[in-house]
Each structure stands twice: as structure tokens, then as C-alpha cells.
MITOR-203965 format. One record per residue (C-alpha): residue number from 1; x, y, z; residue in one letter. Coordinates in Angstrom, 1 decimal. Layout:
<rs>
+-----+--------+--------+--------+----+
|   i |     xx |     yy |     zz | aa |
+-----+--------+--------+--------+----+
| NUM |      X |      Y |      Z |  A |
...
+-----+--------+--------+--------+----+
</rs>
This chain:
<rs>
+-----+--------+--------+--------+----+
|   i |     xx |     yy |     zz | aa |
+-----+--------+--------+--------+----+
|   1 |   27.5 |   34.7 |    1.0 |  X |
|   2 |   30.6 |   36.0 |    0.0 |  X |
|   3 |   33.6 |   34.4 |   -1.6 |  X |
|   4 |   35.6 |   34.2 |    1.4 |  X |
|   5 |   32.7 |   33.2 |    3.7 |  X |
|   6 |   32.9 |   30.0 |    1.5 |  X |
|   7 |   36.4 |   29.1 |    2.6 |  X |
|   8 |   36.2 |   30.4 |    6.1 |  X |
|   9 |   35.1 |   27.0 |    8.0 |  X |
|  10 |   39.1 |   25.3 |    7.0 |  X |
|  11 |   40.4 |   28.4 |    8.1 |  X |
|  12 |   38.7 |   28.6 |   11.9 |  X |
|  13 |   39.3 |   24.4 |   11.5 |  X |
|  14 |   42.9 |   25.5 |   11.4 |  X |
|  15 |   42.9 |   28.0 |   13.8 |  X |
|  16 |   41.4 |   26.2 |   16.5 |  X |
|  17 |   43.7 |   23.2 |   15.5 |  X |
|  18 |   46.9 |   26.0 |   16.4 |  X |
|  19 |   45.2 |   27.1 |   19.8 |  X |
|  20 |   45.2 |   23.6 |   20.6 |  X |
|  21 |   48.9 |   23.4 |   20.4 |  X |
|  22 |   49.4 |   26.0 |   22.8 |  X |
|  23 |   49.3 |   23.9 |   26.1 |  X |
|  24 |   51.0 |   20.8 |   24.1 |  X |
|  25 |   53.3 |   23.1 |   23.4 |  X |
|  26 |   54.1 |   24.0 |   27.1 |  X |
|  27 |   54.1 |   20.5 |   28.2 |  X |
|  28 |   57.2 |   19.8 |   25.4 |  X |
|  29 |   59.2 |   22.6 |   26.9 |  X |
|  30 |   58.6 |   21.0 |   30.3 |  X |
|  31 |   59.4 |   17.7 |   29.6 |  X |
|  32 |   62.8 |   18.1 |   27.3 |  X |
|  33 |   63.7 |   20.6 |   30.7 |  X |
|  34 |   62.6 |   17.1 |   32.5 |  X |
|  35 |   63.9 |   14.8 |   30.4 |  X |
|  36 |   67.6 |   15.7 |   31.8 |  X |
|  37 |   66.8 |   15.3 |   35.6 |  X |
|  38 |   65.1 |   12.1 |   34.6 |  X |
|  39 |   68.2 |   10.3 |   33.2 |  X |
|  40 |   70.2 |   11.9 |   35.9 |  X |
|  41 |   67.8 |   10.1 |   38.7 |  X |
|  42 |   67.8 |    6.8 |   36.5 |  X |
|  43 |   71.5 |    6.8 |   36.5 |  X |
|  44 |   71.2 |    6.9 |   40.5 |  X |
|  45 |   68.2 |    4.0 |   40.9 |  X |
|  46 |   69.2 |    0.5 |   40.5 |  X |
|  47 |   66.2 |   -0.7 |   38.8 |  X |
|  48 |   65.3 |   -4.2 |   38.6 |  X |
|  49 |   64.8 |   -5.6 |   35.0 |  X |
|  50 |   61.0 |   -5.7 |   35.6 |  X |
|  51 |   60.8 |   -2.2 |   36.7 |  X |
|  52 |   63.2 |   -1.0 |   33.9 |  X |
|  53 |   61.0 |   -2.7 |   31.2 |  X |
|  54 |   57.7 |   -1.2 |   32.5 |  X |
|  55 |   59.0 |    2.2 |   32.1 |  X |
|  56 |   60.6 |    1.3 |   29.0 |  X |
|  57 |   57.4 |    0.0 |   27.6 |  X |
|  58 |   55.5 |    3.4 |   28.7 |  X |
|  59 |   58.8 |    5.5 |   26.9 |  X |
|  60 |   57.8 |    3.1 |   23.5 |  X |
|  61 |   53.9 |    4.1 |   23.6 |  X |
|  62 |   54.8 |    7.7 |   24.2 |  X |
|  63 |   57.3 |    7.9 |   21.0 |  X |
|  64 |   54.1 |    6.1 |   18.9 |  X |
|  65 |   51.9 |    8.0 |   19.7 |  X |
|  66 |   54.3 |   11.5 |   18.8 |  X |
|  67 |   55.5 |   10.0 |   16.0 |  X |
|  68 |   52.0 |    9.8 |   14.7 |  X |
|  69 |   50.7 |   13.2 |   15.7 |  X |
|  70 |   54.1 |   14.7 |   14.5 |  X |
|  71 |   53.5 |   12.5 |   11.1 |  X |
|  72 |   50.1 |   14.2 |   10.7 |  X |
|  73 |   51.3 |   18.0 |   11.5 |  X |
|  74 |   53.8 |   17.6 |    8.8 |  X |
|  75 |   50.9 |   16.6 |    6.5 |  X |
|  76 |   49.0 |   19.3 |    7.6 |  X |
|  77 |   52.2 |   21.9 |    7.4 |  X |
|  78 |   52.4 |   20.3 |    3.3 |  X |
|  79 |   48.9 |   21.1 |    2.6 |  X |
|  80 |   48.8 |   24.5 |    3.9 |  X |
|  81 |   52.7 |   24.8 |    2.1 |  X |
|  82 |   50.7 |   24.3 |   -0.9 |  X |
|  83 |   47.7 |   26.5 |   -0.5 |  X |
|  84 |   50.0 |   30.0 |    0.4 |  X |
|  85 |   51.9 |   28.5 |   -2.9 |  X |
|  86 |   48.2 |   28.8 |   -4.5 |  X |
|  87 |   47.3 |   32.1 |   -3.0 |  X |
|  88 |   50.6 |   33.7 |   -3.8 |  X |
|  89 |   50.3 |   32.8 |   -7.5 |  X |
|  90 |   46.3 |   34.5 |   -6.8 |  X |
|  91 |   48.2 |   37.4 |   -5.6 |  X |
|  92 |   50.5 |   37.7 |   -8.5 |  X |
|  93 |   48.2 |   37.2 |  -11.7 |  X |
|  94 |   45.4 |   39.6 |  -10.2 |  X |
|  95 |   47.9 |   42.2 |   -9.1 |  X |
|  96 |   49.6 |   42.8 |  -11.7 |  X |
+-----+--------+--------+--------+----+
</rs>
């Protein structure tokens, strides 16, 4: 087994991690283009109280939930911050 065979299973973990983003990704786009039209049409509905705190409640668990998984991506983008920080010091002190 080579050396980078050892270190290959975080680096297909990762890579299926960025595929995943790919449709997540998409849907953003979409929904800031959405997000617009959807203030627009709110402005135009006279919603009761009722209605306006179910929606509001379903905003709030929407902003947890991408707080968190934005909260782990920048944890992830740290780690992997410090590993090309790693490799590039590799680079230098073996290329020289």
C-alpha cells in the first residue's frame, strides 16, 4: 500500500461531500431568485396573524438548520485551510 493510498479515504470523503453540494447549490440560486417574488406577493396578501406566524415559524427552522450546516462547512473549509498550509510547507522543504 502506498503512502498516498493511506490518506486517500478523507480525500474521496471530501469529494463526495463537494458533489453533494452541487444540487444544494442549485436550489440556493433558485431560492435567493425566489426570495424577491416571494416578498413581493407577501406585500400583496393580507395575511392573518395566524397565517403570518406559521410561515414565520417555517422561515425560523429554515435559518437553523443553514446556520448549522453553514457552521459546519466553515469548520470543514478551516481544516482543509490548514492541511494545504501543511502540504505546502511538504512541498517547500522537499523541493528545495
Amino acid at each position: 500500500m502506498g503512502k498516498i493510498d493511506k490518506l486517500m479515504d478523507f480525500i474521496w470523503l471530501l469529494n463526495a461531500q463537494v458533489n453533494s453540494l452541487h444540487e444544494p447549490k442549485l436550489l440556493t440560486q433558485n431560492a435567493v431568485k425566489k426570495a424577491k417574488e416571494f416578498e413581493d406577493r407577501l406585500k400583496e396578501i393580507n395575511l392573518s396573524g395566524e397565517e403570518a406566524d406559521i410561515i414565520k415559524k417555517e422561515f425560523e427552522n429554515s435559518l437553523i438548520y443553514m446556520k448549522e450546516t453553514s457552521k459546519k462547512l466553515a469548520e470543514l473549509e478551516e481544516e482543509i485551510f490548514a492541511i494545504l498550509e501543511n502540504l505546502t510547507q511538504i512541498i517547500k522543504t522537499t523541493m528545495q
